[in-house]
Each structure stands twice: as structure tokens, then as C-alpha cells.
C-alpha positions as CSV (number, residue, x, y, z in Angstrom):
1,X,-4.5,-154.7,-36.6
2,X,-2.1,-156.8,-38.6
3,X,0.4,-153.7,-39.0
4,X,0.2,-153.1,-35.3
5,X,1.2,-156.7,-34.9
6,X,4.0,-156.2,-37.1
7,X,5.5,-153.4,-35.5
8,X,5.3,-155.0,-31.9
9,X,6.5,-158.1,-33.3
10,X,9.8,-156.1,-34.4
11,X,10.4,-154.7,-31.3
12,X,10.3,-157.9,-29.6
13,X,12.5,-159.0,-32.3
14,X,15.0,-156.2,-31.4
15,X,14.3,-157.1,-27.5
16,X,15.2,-160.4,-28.3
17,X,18.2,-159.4,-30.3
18,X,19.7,-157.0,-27.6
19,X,19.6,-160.2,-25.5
20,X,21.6,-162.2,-27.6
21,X,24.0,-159.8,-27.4
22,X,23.9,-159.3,-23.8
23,X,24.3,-164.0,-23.7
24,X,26.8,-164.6,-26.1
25,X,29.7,-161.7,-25.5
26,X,30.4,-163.4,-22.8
27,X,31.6,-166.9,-24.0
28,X,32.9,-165.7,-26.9
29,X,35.4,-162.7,-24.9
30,X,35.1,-163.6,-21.7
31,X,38.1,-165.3,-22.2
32,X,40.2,-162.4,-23.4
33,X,38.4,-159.8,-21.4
34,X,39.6,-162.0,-18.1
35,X,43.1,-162.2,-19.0
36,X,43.4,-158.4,-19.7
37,X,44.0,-158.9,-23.5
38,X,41.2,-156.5,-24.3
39,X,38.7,-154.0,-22.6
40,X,35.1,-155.0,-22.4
41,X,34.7,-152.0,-25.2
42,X,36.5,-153.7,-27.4
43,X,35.0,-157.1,-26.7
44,X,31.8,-155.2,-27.7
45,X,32.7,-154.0,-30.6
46,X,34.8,-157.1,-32.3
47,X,31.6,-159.4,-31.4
48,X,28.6,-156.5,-33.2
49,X,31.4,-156.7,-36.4
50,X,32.0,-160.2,-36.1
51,X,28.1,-161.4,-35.5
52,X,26.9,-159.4,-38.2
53,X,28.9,-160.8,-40.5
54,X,27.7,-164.7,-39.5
55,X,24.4,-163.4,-40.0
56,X,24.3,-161.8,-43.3
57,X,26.0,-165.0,-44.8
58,X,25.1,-168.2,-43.4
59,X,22.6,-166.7,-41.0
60,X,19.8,-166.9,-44.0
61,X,20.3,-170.8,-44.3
62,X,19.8,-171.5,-40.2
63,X,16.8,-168.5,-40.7
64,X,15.2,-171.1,-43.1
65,X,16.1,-174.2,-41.4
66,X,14.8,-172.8,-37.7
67,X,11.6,-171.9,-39.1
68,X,10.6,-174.5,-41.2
69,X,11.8,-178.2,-40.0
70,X,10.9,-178.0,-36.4
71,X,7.5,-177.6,-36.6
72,X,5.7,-179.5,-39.6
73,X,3.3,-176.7,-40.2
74,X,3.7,-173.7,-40.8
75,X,0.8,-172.4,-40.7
76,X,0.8,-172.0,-36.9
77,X,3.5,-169.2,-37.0
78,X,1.2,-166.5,-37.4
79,X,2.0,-162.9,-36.4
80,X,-0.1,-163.2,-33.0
81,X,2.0,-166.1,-32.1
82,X,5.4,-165.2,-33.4
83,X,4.8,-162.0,-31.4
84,X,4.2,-163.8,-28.3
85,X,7.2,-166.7,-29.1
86,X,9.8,-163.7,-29.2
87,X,8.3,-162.3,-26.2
88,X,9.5,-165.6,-24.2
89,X,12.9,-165.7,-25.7
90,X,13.6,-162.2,-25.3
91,X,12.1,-162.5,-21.3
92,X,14.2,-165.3,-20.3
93,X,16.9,-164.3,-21.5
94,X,17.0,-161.0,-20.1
95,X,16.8,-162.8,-16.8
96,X,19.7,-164.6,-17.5
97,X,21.4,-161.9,-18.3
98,X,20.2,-159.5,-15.5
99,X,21.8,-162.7,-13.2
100,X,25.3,-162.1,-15.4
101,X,24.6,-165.9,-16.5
102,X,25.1,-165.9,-20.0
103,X,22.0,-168.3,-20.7
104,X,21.9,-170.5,-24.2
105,X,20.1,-168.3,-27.2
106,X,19.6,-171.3,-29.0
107,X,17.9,-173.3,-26.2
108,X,15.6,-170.6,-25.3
109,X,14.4,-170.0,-29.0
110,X,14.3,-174.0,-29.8
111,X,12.7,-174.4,-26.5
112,X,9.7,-171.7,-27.3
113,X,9.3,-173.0,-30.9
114,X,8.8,-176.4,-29.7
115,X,6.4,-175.3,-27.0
116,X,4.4,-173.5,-30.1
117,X,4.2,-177.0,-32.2
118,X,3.7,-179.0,-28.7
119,X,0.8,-176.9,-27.8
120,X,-0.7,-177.1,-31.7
121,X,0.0,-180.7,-32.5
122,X,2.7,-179.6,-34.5
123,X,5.5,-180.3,-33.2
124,X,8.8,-182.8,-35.1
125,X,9.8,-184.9,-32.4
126,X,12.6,-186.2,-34.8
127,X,14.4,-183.3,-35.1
128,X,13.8,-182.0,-31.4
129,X,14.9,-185.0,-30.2
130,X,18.7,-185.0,-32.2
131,X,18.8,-181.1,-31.5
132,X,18.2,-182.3,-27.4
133,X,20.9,-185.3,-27.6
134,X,23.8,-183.2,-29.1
135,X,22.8,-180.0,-26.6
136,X,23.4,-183.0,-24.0
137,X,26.2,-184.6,-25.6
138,X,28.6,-181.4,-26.6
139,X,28.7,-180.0,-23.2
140,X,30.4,-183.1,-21.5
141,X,32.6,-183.5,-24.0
142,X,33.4,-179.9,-23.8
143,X,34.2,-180.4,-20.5
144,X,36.2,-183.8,-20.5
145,X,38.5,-182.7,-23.7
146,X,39.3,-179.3,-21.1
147,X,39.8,-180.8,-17.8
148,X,41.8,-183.5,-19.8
149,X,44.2,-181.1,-21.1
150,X,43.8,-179.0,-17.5
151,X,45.5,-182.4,-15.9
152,X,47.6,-183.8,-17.9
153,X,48.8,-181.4,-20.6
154,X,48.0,-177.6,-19.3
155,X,51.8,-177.0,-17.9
156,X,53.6,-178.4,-21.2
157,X,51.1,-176.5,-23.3
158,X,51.9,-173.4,-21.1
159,X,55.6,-173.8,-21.2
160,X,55.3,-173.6,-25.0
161,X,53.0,-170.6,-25.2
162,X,54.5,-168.9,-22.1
163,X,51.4,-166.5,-21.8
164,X,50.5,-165.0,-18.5
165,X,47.3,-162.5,-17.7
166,X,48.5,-159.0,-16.2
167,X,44.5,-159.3,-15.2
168,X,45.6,-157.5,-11.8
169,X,46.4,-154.0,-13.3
170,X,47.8,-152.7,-15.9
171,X,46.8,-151.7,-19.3
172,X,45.4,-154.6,-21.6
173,X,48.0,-155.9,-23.7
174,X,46.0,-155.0,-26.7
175,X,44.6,-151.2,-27.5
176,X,43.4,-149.3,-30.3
177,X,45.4,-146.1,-30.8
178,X,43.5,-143.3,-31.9
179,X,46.1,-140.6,-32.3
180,X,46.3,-140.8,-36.1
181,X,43.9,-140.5,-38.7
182,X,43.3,-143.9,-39.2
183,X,42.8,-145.8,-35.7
184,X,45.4,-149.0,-35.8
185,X,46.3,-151.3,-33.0
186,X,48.7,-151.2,-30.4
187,X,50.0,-154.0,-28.0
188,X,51.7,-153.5,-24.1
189,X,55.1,-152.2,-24.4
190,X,56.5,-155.2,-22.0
191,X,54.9,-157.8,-24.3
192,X,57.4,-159.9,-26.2
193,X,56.2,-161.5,-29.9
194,X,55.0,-165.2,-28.5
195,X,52.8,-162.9,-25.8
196,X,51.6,-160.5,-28.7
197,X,51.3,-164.1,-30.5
198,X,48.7,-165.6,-27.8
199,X,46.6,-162.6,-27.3
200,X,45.9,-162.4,-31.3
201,X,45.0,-166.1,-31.2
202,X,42.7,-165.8,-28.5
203,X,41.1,-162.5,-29.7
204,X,41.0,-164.0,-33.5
205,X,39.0,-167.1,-31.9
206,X,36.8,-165.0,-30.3
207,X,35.7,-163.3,-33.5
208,X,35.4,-166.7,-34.7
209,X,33.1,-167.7,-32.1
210,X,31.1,-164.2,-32.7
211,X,31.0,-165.1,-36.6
212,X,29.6,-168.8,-35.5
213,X,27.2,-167.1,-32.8
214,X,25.8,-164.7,-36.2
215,X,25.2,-167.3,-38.2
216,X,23.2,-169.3,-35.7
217,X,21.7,-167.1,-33.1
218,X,20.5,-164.2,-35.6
219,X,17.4,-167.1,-36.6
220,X,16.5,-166.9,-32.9
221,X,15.5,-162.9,-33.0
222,X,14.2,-162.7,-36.4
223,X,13.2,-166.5,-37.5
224,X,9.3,-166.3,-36.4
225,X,9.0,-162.9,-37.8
226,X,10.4,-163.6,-41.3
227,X,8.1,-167.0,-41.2
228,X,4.8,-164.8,-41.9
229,X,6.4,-163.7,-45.1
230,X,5.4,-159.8,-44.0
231,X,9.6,-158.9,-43.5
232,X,12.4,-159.4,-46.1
233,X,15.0,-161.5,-44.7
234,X,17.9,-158.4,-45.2
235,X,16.1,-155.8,-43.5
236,X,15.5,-158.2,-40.8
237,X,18.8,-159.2,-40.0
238,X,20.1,-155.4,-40.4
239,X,17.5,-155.1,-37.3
240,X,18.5,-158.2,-35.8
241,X,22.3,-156.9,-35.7
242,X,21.6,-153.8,-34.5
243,X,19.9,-154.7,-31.6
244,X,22.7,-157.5,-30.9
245,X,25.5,-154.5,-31.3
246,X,23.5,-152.4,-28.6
247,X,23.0,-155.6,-26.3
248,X,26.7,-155.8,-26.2
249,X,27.8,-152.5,-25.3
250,X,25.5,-152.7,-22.3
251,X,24.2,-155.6,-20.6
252,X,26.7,-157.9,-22.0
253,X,29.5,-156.5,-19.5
254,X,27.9,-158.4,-16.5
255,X,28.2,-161.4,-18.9
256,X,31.7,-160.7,-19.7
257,X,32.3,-160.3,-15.7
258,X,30.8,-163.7,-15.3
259,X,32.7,-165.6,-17.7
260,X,36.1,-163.5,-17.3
261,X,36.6,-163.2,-13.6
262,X,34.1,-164.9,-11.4
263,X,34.1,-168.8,-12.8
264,X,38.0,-169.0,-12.7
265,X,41.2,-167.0,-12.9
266,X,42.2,-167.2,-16.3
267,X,45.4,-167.5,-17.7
268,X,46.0,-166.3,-21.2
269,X,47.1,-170.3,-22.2
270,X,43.5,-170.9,-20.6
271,X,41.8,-168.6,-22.3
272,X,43.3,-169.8,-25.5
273,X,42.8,-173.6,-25.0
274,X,38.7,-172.8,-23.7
275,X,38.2,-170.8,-27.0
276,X,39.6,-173.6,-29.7
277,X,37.6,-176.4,-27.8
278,X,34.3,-174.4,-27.4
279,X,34.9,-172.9,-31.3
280,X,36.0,-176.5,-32.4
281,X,32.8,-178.4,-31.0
282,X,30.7,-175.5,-32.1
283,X,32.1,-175.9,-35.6
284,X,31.2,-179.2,-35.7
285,X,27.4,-179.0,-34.6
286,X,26.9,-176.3,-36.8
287,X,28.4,-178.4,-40.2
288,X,25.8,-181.2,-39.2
289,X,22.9,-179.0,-39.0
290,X,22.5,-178.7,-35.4
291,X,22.3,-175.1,-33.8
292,X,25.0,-175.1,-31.5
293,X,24.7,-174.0,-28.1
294,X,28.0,-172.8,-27.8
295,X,27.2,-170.5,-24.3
296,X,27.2,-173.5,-22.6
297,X,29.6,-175.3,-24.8
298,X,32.3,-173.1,-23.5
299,X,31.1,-172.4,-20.1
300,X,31.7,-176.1,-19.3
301,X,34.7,-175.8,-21.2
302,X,35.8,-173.4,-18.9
303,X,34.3,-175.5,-15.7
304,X,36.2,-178.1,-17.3
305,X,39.6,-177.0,-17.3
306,X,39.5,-175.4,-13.9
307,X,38.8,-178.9,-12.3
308,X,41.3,-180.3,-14.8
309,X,43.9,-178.0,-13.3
310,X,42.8,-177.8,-9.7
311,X,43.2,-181.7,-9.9
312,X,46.4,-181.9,-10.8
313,X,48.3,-182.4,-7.2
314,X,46.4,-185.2,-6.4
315,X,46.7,-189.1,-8.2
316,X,43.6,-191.5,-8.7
317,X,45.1,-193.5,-6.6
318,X,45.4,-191.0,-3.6
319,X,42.0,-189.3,-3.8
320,X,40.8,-189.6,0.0
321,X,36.9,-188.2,0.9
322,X,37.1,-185.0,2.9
323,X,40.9,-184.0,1.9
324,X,40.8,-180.8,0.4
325,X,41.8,-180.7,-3.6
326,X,44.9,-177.8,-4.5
327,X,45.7,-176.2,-7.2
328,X,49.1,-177.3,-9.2
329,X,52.0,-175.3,-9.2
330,X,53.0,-176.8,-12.2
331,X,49.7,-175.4,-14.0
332,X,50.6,-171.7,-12.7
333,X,54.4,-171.5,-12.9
334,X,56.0,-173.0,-16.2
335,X,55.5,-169.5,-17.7
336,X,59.7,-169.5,-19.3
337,X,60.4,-171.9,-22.8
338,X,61.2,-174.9,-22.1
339,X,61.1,-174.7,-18.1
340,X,59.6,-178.4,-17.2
341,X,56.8,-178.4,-14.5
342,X,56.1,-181.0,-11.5
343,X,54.5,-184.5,-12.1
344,X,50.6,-185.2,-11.0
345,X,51.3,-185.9,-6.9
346,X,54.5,-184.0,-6.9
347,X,54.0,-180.4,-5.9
348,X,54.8,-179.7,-2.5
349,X,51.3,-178.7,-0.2
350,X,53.3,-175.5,1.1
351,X,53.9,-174.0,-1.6
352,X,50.5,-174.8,-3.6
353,X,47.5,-172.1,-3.6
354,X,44.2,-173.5,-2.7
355,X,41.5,-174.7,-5.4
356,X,39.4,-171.6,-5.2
357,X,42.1,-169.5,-7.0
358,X,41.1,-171.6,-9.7
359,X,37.9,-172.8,-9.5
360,X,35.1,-171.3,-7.5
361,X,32.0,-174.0,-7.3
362,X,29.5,-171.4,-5.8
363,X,29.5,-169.4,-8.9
364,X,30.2,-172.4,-11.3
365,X,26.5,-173.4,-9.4
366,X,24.8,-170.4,-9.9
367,X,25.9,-170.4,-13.8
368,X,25.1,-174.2,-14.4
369,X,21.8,-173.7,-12.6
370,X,20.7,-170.5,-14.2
371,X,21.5,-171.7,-18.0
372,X,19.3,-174.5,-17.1
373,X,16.4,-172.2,-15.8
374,X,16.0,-169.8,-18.4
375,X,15.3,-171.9,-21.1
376,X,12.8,-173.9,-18.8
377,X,11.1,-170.4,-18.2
378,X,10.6,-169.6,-22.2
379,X,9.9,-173.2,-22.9
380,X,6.7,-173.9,-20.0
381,X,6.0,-170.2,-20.5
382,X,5.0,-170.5,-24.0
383,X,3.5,-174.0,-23.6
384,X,0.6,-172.7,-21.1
385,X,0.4,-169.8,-23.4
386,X,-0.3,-171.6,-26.4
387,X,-2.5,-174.3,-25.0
388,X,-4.3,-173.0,-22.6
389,X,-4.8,-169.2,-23.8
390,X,-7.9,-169.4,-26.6
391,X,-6.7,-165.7,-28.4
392,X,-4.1,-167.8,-30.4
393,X,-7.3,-169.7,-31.7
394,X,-5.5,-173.0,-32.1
């Protein structure tokens, strides 16, 4: 019985894992994949590289820390219950995902743990409660930093980088060329070297948000299954990672569609400034212990910088109920070195797009609300399970 357990834990475990993949592509490409930098292929393939690396050297640490300081026994992750902990994660998030709303990995798993050491008695309210306050905390700030910068600085930073998406057609400005016998990288013949510049900054942060994601997020597949001690922690992860790599070849392109396209029409600047403020907060949670939940991180990063930027035509002072907000000119145009953009209040109304280009609420909605349901579903799910189901025997 205990071998049949096993093996259905692992392929929740690998369930859970192709989910992952499917939830964090998205933040950490979305970016790129939006602006035409990369193809979605691609995006898959630098984040399975990238997260597999996280995981097989600081995953181990998190692997440890997830399954051993949250609840303050052990004891009650036994293979019945790990089975059915991994079984939650992995179901809420494929809902998220099967939404194309990139839903918080770390939320979900935290959120089914906790309901395991709730339901047993078990439970370290300490270290739930920091975990909750920075999940709370890093998201606003996340969003002030961007839709600071979307305001007040977006048009200077833009004139420096001079970056624009060909996101309408084209070819993305950077390929792999597979003529020769050893594949090598190719960028858009039109592209000058600060536009080749950008789009290896953004695509090199989004390998550093994949490597932050591994190092985190591979404890949320494999953590309850390497707490009964059956599984080395190597195999594990190799299992882990190749469910993630499968998860982002496949469902993670409704993620990527999400994050890229839907939320906001992103620049190549954009794309650039989202993925250094979502990599730099994430950064920061993860070096105080905290498992980062860098999917909404940058979503509101992203949220963020659209308002910050669809704000821009309009002073404090002048902000009347009712009047509908545009988007700046300044924040779309100053695309040549050196070329100086309108002040806040300045741009003429006839020649300014409306918010939407930017900034589309419906969808920003359905994003906010959906990463805010899936983790509720794994969370109350595995509660009632746990307390109220007596073949756990707790």
C-alpha cells in the first residue's frame, strides 16, 4: 500500500510541477514575449534551463525550510496526506492556469500546508503570519515603485533606452539560427546595438526571474514528498524539473498571452523596467527567508506601471470624477536619444490615445481576482479535507 502511495504521490508531484510551469512562464517572459523580443518557444525553453538550475542549487535549502518550519511536527506529513496536499496545489493551479491567470505557486502550496497543520493542531502561526504580511506588503510596493516611474520618469527612461516593441508583426528581434552545426543566436536585421542592448536585458532578467522561481517554487512540487524520507531529494527535483519544462511548453502559452498582451501593451522600456522591479523585490524576500510570490509581484508591477503611465496627462490637482483618464504621449513617443517628452498636464487631448491602449481594467480584474481564488480553493480545500475526512486519522 505504501508503494502505491508513493507512486501516486509522484505523479501528483509531477501534476503539480507541470503547473508551476504553466504559472510562472508567464511573469517571468511575459514581458519579452509581449514586446516581440522572443517567441513563446523560446520563453519555454530559457525558463525549463533557467528553473532547473534554481532548483538543483538553492532549491534544496527552501525544500528543507518549506517542509520543516511551517508546521511544528512533522509527523503529520505522512504519505496519505502529502498525496492529498499536492493534489490541492496541483488542482488550483491548473484552474488558474486553464483561466490564463498565472496564479501564485507559493501561495497555493503555503496555503495547503498550513491548512494540513490548521486541521492537525499543528500549525506555526509565527511564521505563517510574517510569510502573509510580506505576500501583502511586496505587491503594493511592487506596484507604487512601477506606477511611480510610469508617471514621473517612464519618458526620460525611454528616451535613454529608445526601445520600441515591433509586437504588431514582424519577426522577434531575437532568434536562434539553426543553420550551422552549433545553433547560435541571431537578432532583427533593423535592430541597432542599444535595441539589441534592451532586448538582452530583459531576456537576461527573465532567466533571472526563472532561476529565482527554481529555487523557490521546485519546494512546492516535491517538498511533502521528500518530507516522508521515502525520495532522495536529486531524484526528486530531476522529476520536479521535468514536469516544470513540459508545463511550459504547453499550458504556460495562455499564461504568457495573459501577461504579454492582454494586461497592457508593452513596450520594450516597460518590459524592462517590470522585470528589474518584480526580480529586485523578489530578490529581496527570498535573502530574508520568505518564499517570494513573485507571480503576483510582477503582475502588479505590470498593473502598476500601466496606471502610472495612463496617468500621466492629468495633475493631482486637475483630477475631476467622471473625466476620462488618457494615456501620455510623452510615455509612447520619446523613442530618439535625447528627444525631451511633454510635462504631466501638457499633452494635447487630440493627439493622445485613450487609457485602454495601455491599461485594460477588465482583464487587470479577472487577473487580480483569479490569483486571489486559486489559492483560497487549495487552502479551504485541504482544510475540510484534513479536519473533517477521518482516513487521514488525525
Amino acid at each position: 500500500m505504501t508503494e502505491v502511495l508513493l507512486i501516486v504521490g509522484i505523479l501528483v508531484a509531477i501534476f503539480v510541477g507541470y503547473n508551476i510551469g504553466g504559472a510562472t512562464t508567464g511573469p517571468a517572459f511575459g514581458p519579452a514575449v509581449g514586446a516581440n523580443v522572443i517567441t513563446k518557444l523560446m520563453a519555454a525553453a530559457l525558463m525549463s534551463v533557467f528553473f532547473f538550475l534554481g532548483a538543483i542549487t538553492i532549491g534544496p535549502q527552501v525544500v528543507d525550510t518549506l517542509g520543516r518550519e511551517l508546521v511544528t511536527d512533522t509527523d503529520i506529513f505522512t504519505m496519505r496526506s502529502n498525496v492529498a496536499v499536492l493534489f490541492f496545489i496541483g488542482g488550483a493551479l491548473f484552474v488558474g492556469n486553464y483561466a490564463g491567470v498565472p496564479a501564485s505557486t507559493s501561495m497555493t502550496a503555503v496555503g495547503a500546508i498550513a491548512a494540513l497543520g490548521l486541521a492537525t493542531g499543528e500549525l506555526n502561526f509565527a511564521v505563517l503570519g510574517q510569510i502573509v504580511v510580506w505576500w501583502i506588503v511586496a505587491p503594493i510596493i511592487g506596484f507604487w515603485v512601477a506606477g511611480m516611474i510610469g508617471r514621473y520618469f517612464y519618458p526620460r527612461i525611454n528616451a535613454w533606452v529608445a526601445i520600441e516593441s515591433n509586437a504588431d508583426g514582424g519577426n522577434p528581434m531575437v532568434s536562434v539560427d539553426r543553420s550551422g552545426v552549433v545553433p547560435r543566436l541571431q537578432f532583427e536585421k533593423d535592430a541597432d546595438r542599444r535595441e539589441i542592448t534592451g532586448a538582452l536585458i530583459v531576456v537576461g532578467i527573465g532567466c533571472l526571474m526563472a532561476f529565482s522561481s527554481g529555487t523557490s517554487n521546485i519546494a512546492n512540487a516535491i517538498a511533502p514528498i521528500y518530507g516522508t524520507g521515502d525520495v532522495d531529494m536529486i531524484p526528486l527535483i530531476l522529476i520536479g524539473s521535468a514536469a516544470v519544462t513540459i508545463g511550459c511548453f504547453t499550458i504556460a502559452r495562455r499564461t504568457l498571452d495573459t501577461l504579454g498582451n492582454d494586461i497592457t501593451n508593452l513596450p520594450l522600456t516597460a518590459a524592462i523596467v517590470v522585470a528589474i522591479i518584480s526580480s529586485g523585490i523578489v530578490i529581496g524576500l527570498s535573502s530574508i527567508g520568505i518564499p517570494a510570490s513573485f507571480v503576483v509581484i510582477a503582475t502588479m508591477s505590470i498593473v502598476g506601471l500601466g496606471w502610472g503611465r495612463a496617468t500621466r496627462t492629468t495633475t493631482l490637482s486637475d483630477v475631476k470624477a467622471g473625466e476620462e483618464t488618457h494615456v501620455s504621449v510623452g510615455a509612447l513617443t520619446a523613442e530618439q536619444e535625447g528627444e525631451s517628452s511633454p510635462e504631466i498636464g501638457e499633452e494635447k487631448p487630440e493627439d493622445i490615445p485613450s487609457a485602454s491602449d495601455l491599461f485594460n481594467p477588465s482583464t487587470t480584474a479577472r487577473v487580480i481576482l483569479m490569483q486571489n481564488v486559486v489559492p483560497v480553493l487549495s487552502t479551504v480545500g485541504a482544510f475540510l479535507t484534513f479536519r473533517f475526512i477521518p482516513i487521514f486519522g488525525f
